[in-house]
N, C-alpha and C positions, 0 to 999 in steps of 0.2 A: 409709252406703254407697249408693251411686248402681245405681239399677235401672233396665235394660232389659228390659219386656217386650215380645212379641209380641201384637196383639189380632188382624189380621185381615191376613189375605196372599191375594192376589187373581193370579192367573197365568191370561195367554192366549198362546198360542200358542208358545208355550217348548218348545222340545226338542217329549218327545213329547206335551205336556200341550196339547189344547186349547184349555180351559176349567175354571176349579175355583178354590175359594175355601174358603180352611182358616180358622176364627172361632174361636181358641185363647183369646181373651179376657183374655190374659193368666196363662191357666192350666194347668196340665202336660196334656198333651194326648198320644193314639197315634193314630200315624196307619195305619189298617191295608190290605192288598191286597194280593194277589198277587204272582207274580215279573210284573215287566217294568209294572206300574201307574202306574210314577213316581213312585216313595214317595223316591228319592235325588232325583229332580229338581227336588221340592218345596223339597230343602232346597238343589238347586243355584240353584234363581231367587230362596232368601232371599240368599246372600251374592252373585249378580249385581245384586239391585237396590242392594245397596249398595258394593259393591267392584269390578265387571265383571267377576268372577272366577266359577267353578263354585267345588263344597266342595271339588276337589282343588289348589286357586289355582293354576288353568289361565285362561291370558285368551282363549287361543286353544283355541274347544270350540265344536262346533255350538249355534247358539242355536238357529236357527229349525227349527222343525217337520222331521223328518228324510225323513217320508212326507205329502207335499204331497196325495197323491189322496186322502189318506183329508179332507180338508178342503174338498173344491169344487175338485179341479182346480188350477189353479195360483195365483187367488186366493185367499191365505190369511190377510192382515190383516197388522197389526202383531203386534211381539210385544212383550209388556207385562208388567211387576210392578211390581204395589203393594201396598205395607206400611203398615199403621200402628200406631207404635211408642208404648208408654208409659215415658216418659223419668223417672223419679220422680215422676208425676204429673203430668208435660207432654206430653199427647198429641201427636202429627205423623204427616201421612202423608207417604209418600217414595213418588216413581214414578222407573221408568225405561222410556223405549221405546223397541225397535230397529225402524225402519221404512227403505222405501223411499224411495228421496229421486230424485225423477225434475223431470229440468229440460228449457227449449223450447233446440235449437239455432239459432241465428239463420238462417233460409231454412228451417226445418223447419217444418211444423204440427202436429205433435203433439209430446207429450211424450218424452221418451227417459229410459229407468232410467240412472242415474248411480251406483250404489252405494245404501250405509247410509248410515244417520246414528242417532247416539243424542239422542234428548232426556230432560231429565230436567226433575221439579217437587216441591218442598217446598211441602204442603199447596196444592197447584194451582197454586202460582206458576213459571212457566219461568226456570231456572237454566241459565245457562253450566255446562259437564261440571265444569269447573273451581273453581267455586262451590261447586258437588252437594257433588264430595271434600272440599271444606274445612271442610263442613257436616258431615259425615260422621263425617270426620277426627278434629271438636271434640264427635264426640258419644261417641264411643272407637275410637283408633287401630285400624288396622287389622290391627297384628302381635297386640297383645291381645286383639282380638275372636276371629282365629280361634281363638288361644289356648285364650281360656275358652266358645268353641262347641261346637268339633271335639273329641270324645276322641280322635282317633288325632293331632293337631295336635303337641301337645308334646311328646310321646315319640318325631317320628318324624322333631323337628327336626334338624339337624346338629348333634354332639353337644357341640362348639366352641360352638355359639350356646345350647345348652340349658344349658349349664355358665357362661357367659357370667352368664345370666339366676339361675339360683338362686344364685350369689353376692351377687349384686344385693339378692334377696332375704333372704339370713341378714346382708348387711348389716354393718360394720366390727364388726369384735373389741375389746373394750375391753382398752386396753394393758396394765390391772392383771391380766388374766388371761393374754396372753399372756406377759407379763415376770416371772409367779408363780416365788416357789420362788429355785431355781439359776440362775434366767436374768436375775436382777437386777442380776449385772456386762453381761451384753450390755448391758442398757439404756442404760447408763449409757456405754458405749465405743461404740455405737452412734452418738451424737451426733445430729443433725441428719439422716443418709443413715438410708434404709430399711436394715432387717433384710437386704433382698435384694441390693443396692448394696452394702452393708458387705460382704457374704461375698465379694462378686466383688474387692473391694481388698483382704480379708484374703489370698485364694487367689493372687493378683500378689503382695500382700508376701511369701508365703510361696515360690513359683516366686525371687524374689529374695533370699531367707535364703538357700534352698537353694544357691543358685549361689556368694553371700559364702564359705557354710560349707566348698566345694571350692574356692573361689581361696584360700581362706585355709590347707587343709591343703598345698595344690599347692604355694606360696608357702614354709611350714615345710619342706617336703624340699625343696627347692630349696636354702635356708638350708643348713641340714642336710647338704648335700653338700660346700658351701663348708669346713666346716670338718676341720681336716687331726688327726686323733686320733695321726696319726705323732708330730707336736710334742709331744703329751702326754707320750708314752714314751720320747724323747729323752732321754738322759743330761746336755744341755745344759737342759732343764727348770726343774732345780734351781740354773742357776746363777744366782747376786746380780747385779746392778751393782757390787757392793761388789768382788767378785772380780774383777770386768770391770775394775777399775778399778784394783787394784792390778797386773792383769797388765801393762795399759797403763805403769803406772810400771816396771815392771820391763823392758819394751822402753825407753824413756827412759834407763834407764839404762844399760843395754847398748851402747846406741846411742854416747852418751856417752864410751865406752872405746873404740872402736873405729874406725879411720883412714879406712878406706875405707867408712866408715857409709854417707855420701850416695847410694855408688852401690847399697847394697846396700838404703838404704830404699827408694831408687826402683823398684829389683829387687822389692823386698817389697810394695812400693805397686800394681807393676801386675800382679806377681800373683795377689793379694788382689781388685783390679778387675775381673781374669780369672777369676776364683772366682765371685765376686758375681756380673757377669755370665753366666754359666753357670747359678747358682745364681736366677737370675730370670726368665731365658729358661727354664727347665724350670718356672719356679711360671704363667710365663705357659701354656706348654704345656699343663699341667696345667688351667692355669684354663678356658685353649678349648675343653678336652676336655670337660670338664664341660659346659660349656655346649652343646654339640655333643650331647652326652648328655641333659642336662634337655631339649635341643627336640627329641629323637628320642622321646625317652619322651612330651613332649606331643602331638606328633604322632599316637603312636601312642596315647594318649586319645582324641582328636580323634576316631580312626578308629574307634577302638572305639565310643565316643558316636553315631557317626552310623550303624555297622552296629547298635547295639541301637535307634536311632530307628526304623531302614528294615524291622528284622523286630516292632519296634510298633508300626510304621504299616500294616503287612502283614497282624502277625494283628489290629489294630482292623477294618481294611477287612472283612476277609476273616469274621470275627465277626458283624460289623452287616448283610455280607449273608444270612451265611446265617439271624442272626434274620429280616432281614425276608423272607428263600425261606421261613421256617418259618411266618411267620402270614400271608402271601401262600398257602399250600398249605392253611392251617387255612379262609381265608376259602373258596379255590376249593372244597374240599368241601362246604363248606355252602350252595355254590353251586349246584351238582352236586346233593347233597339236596335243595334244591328245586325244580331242576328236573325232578329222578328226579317229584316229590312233583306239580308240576305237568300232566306227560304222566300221570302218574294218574289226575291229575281229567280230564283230558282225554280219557282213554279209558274212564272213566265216562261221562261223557256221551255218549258215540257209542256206547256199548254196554248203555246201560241203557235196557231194554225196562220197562215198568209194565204192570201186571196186568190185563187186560182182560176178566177175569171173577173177580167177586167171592168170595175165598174162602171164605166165608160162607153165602150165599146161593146160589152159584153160577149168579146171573143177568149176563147182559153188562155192562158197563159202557159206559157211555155215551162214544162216539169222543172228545166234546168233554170230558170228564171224564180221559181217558187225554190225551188231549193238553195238558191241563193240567195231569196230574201229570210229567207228561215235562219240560214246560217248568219247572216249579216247580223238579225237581232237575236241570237242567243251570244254572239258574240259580243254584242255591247252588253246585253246583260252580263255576260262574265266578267268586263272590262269593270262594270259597278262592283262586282261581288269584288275582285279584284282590290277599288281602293278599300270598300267596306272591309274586307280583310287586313288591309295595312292599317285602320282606324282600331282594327278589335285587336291590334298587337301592341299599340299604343293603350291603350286603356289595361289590356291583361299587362304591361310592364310596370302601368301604375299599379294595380291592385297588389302585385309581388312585393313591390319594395313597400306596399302598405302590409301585405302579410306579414314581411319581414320586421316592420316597426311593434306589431300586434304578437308576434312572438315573444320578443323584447320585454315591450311591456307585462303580456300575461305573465312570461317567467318571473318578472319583477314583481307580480302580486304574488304567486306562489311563493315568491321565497318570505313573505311577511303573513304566515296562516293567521285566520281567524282576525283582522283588525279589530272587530266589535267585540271579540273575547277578551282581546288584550286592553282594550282602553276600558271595560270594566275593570279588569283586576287591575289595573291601575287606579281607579275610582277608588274601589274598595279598598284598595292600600292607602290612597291620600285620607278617608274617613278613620281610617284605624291608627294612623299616623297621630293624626288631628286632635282622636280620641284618649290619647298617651298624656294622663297628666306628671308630669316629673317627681320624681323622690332622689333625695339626696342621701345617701345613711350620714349619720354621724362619725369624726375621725375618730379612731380609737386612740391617739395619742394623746386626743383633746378630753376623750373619758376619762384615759389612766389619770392625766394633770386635773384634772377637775375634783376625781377622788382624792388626790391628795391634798388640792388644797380643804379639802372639806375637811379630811380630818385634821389637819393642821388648824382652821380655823376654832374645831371642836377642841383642841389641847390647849390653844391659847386662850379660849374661852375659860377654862378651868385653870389655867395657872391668872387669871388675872383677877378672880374673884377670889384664891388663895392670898395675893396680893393684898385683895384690900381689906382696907379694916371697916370700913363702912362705906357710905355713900358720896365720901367726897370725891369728887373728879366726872362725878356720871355725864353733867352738863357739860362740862368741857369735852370727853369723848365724844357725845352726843353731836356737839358742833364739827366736830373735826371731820369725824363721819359724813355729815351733813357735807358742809366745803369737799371733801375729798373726791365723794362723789358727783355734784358739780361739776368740779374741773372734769374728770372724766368724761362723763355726757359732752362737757362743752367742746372739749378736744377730738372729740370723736365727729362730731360734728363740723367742724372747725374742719378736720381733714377730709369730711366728705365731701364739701365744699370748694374746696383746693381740689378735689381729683372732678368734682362736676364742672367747674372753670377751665380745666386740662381739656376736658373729653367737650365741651362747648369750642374750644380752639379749635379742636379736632375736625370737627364739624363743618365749621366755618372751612378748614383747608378742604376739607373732600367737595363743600358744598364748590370754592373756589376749581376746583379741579375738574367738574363735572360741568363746570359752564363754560371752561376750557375744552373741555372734550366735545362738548354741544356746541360751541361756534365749529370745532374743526370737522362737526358732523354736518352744520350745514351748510359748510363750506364744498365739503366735497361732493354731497347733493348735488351741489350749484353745479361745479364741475361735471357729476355724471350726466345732468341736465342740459350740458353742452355738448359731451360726448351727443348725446343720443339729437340731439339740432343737426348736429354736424354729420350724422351718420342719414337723415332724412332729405339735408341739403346734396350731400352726395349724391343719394339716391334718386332725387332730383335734377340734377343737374348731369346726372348719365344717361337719364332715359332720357331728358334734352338732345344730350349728344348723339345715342343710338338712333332717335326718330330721326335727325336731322341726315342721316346717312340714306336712308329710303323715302321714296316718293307714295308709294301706295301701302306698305307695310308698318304700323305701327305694332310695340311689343308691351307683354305685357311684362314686366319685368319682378314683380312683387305682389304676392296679394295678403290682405289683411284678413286675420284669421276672428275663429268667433271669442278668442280670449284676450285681443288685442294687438296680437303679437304680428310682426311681419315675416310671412315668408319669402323663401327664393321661390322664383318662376320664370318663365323667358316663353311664353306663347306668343305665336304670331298671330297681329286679328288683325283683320281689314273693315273698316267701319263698324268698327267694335264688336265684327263678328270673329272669333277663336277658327284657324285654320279648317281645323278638325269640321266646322259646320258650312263649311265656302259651298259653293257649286263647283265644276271641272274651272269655267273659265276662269273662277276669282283665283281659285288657287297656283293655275297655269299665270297669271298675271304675280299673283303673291311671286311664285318662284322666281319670274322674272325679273321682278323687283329686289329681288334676295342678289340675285347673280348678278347684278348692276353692280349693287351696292362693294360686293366681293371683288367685283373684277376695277374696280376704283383701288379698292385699298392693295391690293397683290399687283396691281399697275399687269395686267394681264387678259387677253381675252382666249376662247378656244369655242368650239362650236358648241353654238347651245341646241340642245335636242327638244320636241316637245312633241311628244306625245301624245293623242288621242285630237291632235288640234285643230278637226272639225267642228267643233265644240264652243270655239271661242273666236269671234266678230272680230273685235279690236284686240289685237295683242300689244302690252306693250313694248318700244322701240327697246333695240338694245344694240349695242356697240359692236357685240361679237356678229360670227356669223351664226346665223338662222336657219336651222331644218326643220323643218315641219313633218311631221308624221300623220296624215291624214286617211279616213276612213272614206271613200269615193266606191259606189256601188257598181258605177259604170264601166270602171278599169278593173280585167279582169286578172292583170296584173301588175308588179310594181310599174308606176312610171314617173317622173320627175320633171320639176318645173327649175328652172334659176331666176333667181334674178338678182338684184345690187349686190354688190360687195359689199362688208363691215364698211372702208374706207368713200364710199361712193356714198351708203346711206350717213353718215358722218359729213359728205359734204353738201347733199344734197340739204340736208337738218340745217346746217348752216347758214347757206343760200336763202332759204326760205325764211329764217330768224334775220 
């Protein structure tokens, strides 16, 4: 594992630090003094000499000295840090200086200030800024350093990038585990596309089953309607061809006996045509009806379909806002609480008097003694307003991208005005539709033919009583009439029968095809029902992996919503308390336990900083080296403790194990 120690850091003129030289030697070191000493700014000039950043990675922050008179007036020097670093046992020192940079104007004689400039040198050598970083860069990036520096660093990243990163770290699932068990058909139907791809094609083939499954029921009553149950219960049903055919012989032979047959076949011929036609024009009528009927009825699906879309696209809209008014309202109160919690601290500090006589001894206390405990607690009180502040940027980040979802969605209601408007006039159109009884007109070619045969039938009627000479034959036409018509009826029948036997086949095929389409529907269920096993074991079996990484840190990595559904999440809780709510030490420990876990997977240590660390009893251990930033009343300025080395407490751990 690759180590970065600190031996010696050298600060002039920085912030509020004149002068001062912290000789850590590569060993856990506290650095102690009062509020306002620059016990933070020590650690802001370690990450400017190598980042240009303060420890809040702000590039834009006063560097230079903020009270010039207390340093000679307005000459105050450059301002400077230098480090030097033990890299596994390759020492380097690293400088950076911010100075004045003053040039002649041509017809000028003196110099004129021009701004800054930064210079920098690796082990005295002068480096382009650009060099510095790539040196820097290669000695560990820069998102990792703060990382495994800062305790408040990882926990206070965005929670997208912090989730991003412990994946990273728990690292691909081996496929034997997630495919264990019952989910060894996915594997295997799965193919070549992810788990996740697969679902999203199961859930389209499935939207398209479903759609087969209703064109196909739509399609059988359609069917269904065609066919005439009248013809069944026809008396003509039951008759033969066999019949059919001997009646036909028995007009033949009628015919045969009779003088004036011709005119009376032709009589018989075009009334029979005049039957039929009658008899075809009502099957056509009939058939428009229906059809008039099956597109009123889809129609009126259609309508229905789109009124149940427009009140689920209504109450979707209308659901999704008011979750997100519900944790938009969760975040503003916790917003609200802190800044209830802020004006607190704030009116602590403008209202906290300290004791100016001892209650004890009851001798004065020394003006400069009060005015240093005064200063000590408005100082922790700001140090609270402080994190309180970094809590109300974390919550105002939530509430934005919640604004941002709430835009979204309202624009998505505006663009559908009036829903209750609309799904009445869809009402009223399905009643009006409903209300539509069909008319078919008559064809007119079937008028013109029907007039003719009418008076055709009227001319043969008078040529056949010219014909005769009296009454013989009447009985014979009589009968032939009688038979001719028969057949017709029966034939008529006969083939409506044949097309209801066609359209019953029919039936049978669609009903066959629809229980084909319903196994492959709930086949794929099955399937999507694996997807989503598989998608819950995963998720299982990485928050495994991630807890497994940290000792005091568990994450929350998903939370289940009030419609079901799971979200992304990545909060760090400690005894199932949420960062956000810790006390200094839980959190100071949380971070510690972040920077373990980090400096395990990056095979890397660099000194870890902590901040405020009067606060916290037990810290826990950590590989790297340890500075401590402590609040000490007594020191009136900075001063510094050593003690083990990273490698010393690593043996000493051991020894004792």
């Amino acid at each position: 594992m690759k180590q970065i120690m600190l031996c010696t850091l050298k600060i002039t003129n920085f912030k509020g630090i004149s002068s001062y030289t912290f000789n850590p030697e590569g060993r856990d070191a506290t650095i102690r003094g009062t509020n306002a000493t620059g016990k933070t700014t020590v650690f802001d000039a370690f990450t400017w000499l190598l980042f240009g950043k303060d420890s809040l990675d702000r590039a834009d922050f006063g560097i230079r000295p903020i009270l010039q008179s207390q340093f000679g007036g307005d000459e105050i020097g450059d301002t400077s840090v230098e480090a030097t670093l033990d890299c596994s046992g390759d020492p380097v020192t690293l400088k950076r200086t911010y100075r004045e940079k003053w040039t002649r104007v041509r017809g000028q004689t003196e110099d004129q200030f021009s701004g800054y400039e930064t210079v920098c040198t690796i082990d005295g050598v002068p480096k382009l800024v650009s060099e510095y970083k790539a040196y820097v860069e290669g000695l560990i990036p820069e998102q990792i350093f703060r990382s495994i520096t800062n305790t408040r660093y990882f926990c206070t990243l965005k929670w997208q990038d912090r989730r991003k990163m412990l994946f990273d770290m728990a690292g691909e699932i081996p496929a034997d585990e997630l495919f264990a068990g019952g989910l060894a058909k996915l594997r295997s139907a799965v193919g070549r596309n992810t788990v996740e791809d697969y679902a999203v094609i199961l859930k389209k083939e499935q939207l398209r089953l479903n759609k087969e499954l209703e064109r196909l029921s739509v399609r059988r009553d359609e069917v269904s309607l065609v066919i005439d149950e009248g013809a069944e219960k026809s008396p003509y049903a039951a008759t033969s061809g066999e019949t059919i055919d001997q009646m036909r012989r028995e007009i033949a032979s009628l015919r045969s006996e009779n003088t004036t047959q011709s005119l009376r076949d032709k009589l018989s011929q075009v009334r029979r045509d005049l039957e039929h036609m009658d008899l075809m024009e009502q099957a056509r009528v009939n058939g428009e009806r229906n059809k008039m009927l099956l597109l009123n009825r889809g129609k009126v699906q259609s309508l229905r379909q789109q009124r149940e879309q427009l009140s689920l696209a209504k109450s979707d809209i209308e659901r999704k806002i008011e979750i997100a008014r519900q944790q938009r309202g969760m975040y503003e109160n916790e917003l609200n609480r802190l800044r209830e919690r802020w004006r607190a601290e704030e009116a602590k500090k403008s209202s906290y008097q300290p004791e100016s006589v001892c209650p004890h001894c009851g001798q004065i206390i020394p003006e400069d003694k009060v005015s240093g405990a005064r200063a000590a607690y408005i100082a922790e009180c700001a140090n609270r307003q402080t994190l309180i502040v970094g809590e109300s940027k974390q919550y105002a980040g939530n509430i934005e991208e919640i604004d941002a979802q709430l835009d979204l969605l309202e624009t998505a209601a505006r663009m559908h005005v009036d829903y209750d408007s609309q799904i009445r006039s869809i009402g009223e159109l399905i009643d009006k539709v409903e209300s539509i009884e069909p008319t078919v007109d008559p064809d007119p070619t079937y008028i013109k033919l029907r007039e003719g045969a009418q008076g055709a039938i009227i001319l043969l009627e008078r040529s056949i009583k010219t014909a005769e000479t009296g009454e013989i034959g009447t009985a014979a036409l009589q009968r032939i009439a009688y038979l001719t018509s028969e057949i017709d009826k029966a034939e008529i029948v006969q083939s409506q029968l044949r097309q209801n036997a066609a359209q019953r086949d029919r039936i049978a095929e669609l009903n066959q095809q629809r229980r084909d389409a319903g196994v492959a529907y709930e086949t794929n269920q099955m399937l999507i029902s694996l997807c989503e096993e598989y998608a819950r074991r995963k998720m299982r079996l990485t928050q495994e992996r991630i807890d497994k990484l940290f000792h005091l840190v568990n994450w929350r990595l998903y939370i289940t919503q009030q419609n079901g559904g799971i979200a992304d999440d990545c909060t760090p809780m400690v005894d199932h308390v949420p960062y956000s709510d810790l006390n200094n030490a839980s959190r100071i420990n949380a971070g510690i336990d972040c920077i373990n876990a980090l400096c395990r997977y990056h095979g890397v240590t660099a000194p870890v900083w902590v901040d405020n660390a009067e606060g916290i009893v037990d810290i826990l251990p950590t590989s790297g080296q340890l500075i401590r930033l402590v609040v000490d009343s007594a020191e009136g300025a900075l001063r510094e403790d050593t003690l083990a080395t990273p490698i010393e407490k690593m043996e000493g751990t051991a020894h004792a194990a």
